[in-house]
C-alpha positions as CSV (number, residue, x, y, z in Angstrom):
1,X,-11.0,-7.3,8.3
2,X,-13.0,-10.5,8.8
3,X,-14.1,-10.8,12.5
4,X,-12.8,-14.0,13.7
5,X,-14.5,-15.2,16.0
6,X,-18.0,-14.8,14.5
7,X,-17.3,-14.0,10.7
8,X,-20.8,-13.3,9.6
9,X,-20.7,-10.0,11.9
10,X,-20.3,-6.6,10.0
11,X,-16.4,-6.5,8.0
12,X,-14.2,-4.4,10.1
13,X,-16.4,-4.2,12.9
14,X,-19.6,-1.6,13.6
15,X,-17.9,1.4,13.5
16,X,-17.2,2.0,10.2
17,X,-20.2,2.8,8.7
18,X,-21.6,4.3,11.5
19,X,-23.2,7.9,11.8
20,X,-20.7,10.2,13.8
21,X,-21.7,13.3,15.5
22,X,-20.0,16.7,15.0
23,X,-19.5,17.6,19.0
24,X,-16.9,20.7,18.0
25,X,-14.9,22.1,15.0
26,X,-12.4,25.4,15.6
27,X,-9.1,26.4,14.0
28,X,-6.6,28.4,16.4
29,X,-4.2,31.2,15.4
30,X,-1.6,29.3,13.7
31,X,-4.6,27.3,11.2
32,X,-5.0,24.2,12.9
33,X,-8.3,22.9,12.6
34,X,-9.7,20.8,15.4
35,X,-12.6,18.2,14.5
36,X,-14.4,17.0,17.5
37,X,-16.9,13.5,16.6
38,X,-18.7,10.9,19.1
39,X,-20.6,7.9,18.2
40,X,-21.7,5.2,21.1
41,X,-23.2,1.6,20.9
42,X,-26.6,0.8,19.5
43,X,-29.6,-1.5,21.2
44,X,-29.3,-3.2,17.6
45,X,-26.1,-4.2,18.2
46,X,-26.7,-5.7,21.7
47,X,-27.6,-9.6,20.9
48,X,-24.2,-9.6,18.6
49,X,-21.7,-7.5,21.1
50,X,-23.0,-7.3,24.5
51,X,-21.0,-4.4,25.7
52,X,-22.5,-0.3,25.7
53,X,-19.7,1.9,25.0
54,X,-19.0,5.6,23.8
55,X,-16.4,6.3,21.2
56,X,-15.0,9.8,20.8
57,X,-12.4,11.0,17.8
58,X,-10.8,14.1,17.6
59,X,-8.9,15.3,14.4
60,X,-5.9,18.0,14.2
61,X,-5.1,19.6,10.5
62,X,-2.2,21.4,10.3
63,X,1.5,20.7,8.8
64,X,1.0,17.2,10.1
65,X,-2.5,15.7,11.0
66,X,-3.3,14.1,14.6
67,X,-5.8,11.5,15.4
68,X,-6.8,10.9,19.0
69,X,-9.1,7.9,20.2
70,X,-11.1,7.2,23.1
71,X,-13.6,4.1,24.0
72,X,-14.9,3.8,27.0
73,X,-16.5,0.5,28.4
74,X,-19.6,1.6,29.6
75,X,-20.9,-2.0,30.9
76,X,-20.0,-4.2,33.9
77,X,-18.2,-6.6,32.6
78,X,-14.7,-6.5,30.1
79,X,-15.0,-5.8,26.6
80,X,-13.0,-7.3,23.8
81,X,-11.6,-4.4,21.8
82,X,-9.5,-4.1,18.5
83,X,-9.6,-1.1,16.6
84,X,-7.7,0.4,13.1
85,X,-7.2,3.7,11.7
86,X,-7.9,3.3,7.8
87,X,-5.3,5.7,6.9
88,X,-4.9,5.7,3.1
89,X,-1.8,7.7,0.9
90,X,-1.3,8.3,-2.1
91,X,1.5,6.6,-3.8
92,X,3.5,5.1,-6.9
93,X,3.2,2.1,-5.5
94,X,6.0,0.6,-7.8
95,X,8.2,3.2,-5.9
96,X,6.7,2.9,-2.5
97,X,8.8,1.5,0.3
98,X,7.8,0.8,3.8
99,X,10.2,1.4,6.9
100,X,9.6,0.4,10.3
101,X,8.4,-2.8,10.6
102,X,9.6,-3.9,14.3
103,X,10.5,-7.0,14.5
104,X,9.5,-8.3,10.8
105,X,7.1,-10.9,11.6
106,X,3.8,-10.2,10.2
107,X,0.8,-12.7,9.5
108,X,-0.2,-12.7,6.0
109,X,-3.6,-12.3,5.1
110,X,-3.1,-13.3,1.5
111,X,-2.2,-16.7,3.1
112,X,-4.8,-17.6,5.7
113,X,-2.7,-15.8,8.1
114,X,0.6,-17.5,7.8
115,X,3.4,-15.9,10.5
116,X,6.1,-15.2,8.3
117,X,8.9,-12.4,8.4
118,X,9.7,-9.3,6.1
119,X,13.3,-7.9,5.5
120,X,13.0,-4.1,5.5
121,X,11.6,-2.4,3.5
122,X,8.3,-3.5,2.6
123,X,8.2,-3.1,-1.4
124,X,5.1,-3.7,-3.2
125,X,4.9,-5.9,-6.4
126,X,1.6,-7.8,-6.2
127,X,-0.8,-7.7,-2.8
128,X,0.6,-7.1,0.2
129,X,-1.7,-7.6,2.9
130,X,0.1,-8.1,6.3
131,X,-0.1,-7.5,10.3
132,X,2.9,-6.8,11.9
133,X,1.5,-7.5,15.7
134,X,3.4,-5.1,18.5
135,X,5.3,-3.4,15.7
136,X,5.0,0.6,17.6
137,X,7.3,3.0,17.3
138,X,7.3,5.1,14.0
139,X,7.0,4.4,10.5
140,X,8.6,6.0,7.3
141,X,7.1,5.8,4.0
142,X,8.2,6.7,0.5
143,X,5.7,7.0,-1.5
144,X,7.6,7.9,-4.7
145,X,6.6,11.7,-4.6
146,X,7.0,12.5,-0.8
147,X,8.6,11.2,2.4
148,X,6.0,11.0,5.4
149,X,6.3,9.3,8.7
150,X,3.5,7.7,10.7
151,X,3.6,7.2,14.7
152,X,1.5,6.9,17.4
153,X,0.7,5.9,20.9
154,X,-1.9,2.9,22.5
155,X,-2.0,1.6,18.5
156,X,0.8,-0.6,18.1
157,X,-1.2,-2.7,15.2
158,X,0.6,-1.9,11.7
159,X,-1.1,-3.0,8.9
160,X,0.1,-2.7,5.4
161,X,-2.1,-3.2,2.6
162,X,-2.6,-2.7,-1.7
163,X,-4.6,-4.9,-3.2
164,X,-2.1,-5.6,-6.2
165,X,-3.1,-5.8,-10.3
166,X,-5.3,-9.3,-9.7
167,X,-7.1,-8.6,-6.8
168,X,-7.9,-4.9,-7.9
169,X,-9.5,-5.9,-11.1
170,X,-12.6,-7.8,-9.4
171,X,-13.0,-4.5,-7.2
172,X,-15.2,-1.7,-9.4
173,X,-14.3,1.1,-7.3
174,X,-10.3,0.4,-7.7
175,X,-9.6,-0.9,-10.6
176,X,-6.0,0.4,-12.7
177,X,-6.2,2.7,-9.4
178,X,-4.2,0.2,-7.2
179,X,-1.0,1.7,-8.9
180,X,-2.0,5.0,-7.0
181,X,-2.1,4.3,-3.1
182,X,-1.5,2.7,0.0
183,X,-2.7,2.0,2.9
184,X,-0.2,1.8,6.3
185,X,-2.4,2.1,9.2
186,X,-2.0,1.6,13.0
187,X,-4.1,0.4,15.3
188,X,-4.6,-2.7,18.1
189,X,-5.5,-5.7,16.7
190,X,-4.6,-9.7,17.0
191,X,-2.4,-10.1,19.8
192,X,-2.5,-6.8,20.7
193,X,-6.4,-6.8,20.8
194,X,-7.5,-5.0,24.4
195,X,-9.7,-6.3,27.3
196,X,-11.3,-2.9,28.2
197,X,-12.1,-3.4,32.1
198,X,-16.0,-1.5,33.4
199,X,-16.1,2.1,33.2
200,X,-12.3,2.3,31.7
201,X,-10.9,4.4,28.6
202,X,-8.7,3.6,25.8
203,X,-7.0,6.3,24.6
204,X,-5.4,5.9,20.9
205,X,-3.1,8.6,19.3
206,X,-1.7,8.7,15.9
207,X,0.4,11.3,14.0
208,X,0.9,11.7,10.0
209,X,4.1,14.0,9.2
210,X,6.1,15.1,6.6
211,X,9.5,13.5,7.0
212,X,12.4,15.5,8.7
């Protein structure tokens, strides 16, 4: 979202909109396609985030699909570092429940933040737009047509969000199209943003499955 420490700086940070670069693509004998992509920092971006850094991304399609992450800190001093996977589902949202939620406590972004806590499951009748910090571990969603679970390792950032009949109907590209999907993504964010020491990695790994 917002950045908050400087909120006139790009929404949800410089990488989204960024150029990536196809390093490798392959599929092995059982049909898994691999997708290999690298972006780094720009001298643009320099006077707003100090830090040089190289981002890699590699993507595994098969029966479930895998996401690794790695960012490197490339300069001599720390870099700040928060990250989110945008990972979007299709869903009756009127049907769509959310398991997993850790502890329950979440900030709500529809509230300027507000730490509050969530009974499980997460149902969704009107936005939902929450942060459940340190949450980790695995998620199950029903989405009303399918069961799928989401886990992952080094992102422990769950963000649930659908922008709900009000908000979607000042948004032109959504619309009566809020009824059809749902974003649950991982990630490291808030209190679980990183302090990437010189010439370290973060590695990030997230895995989208059917529901066994």
């Amino acid at each position: 979202g917002v950045n908050r420490r400087r909120p006139e700086l790009p929404k949800h940070g410089w990488l989204r909109q960024r150029d990536w670069q196809l390093q490798a693509a392959s599929c092995d004998a059982e049909g898994v396609v691999s997708l290999q992509l690298a972006t780094a920092s720009l001298p643009s971006e320099l006077p707003d985030f100090p830090w040089v850094y190289e981002v890699e991304v590699e993507y595994r399609l098969g029966r479930q699909i895998e996401l690794e992450l790695r960012v490197r800190n490339c300069s001599d001093t720390v870099m700040p570092l928060s990250f989110a996977a945008h990972s979007y589902f299709s869903a009756i949202i009127e049907q769509t429940q959310v398991f997993g939620l850790g502890s329950g406590r979440f900030l709500d972004n529809t509230d300027s933040l507000l730490a509050k806590q969530q009974v499980e499951p997460q149902t969704f009748f009107g936005e939902v737009d929450r942060v459940f910090e340190g949450a980790g571990g695995r998620q199950r969603l029903l989405t009303g047509s399918q069961t799928l679970d989401v886990s992952g390792e080094g992102c422990d950032t769950l963000v649930i969000w659908n922008p709900g009949e009000r908000l979607a109907a000042d948004m032109k590209d959504v619309g009566g199209g809020y009824r059809d999907y749902v974003c649950v993504e991982r990630g490291m964010a808030f209190a679980d943003e990183l302090a990437l020491a010189p010439g370290d990695d973060c590695v990030a790994r997230m895995v989208i499955s059917t529901a066994t």
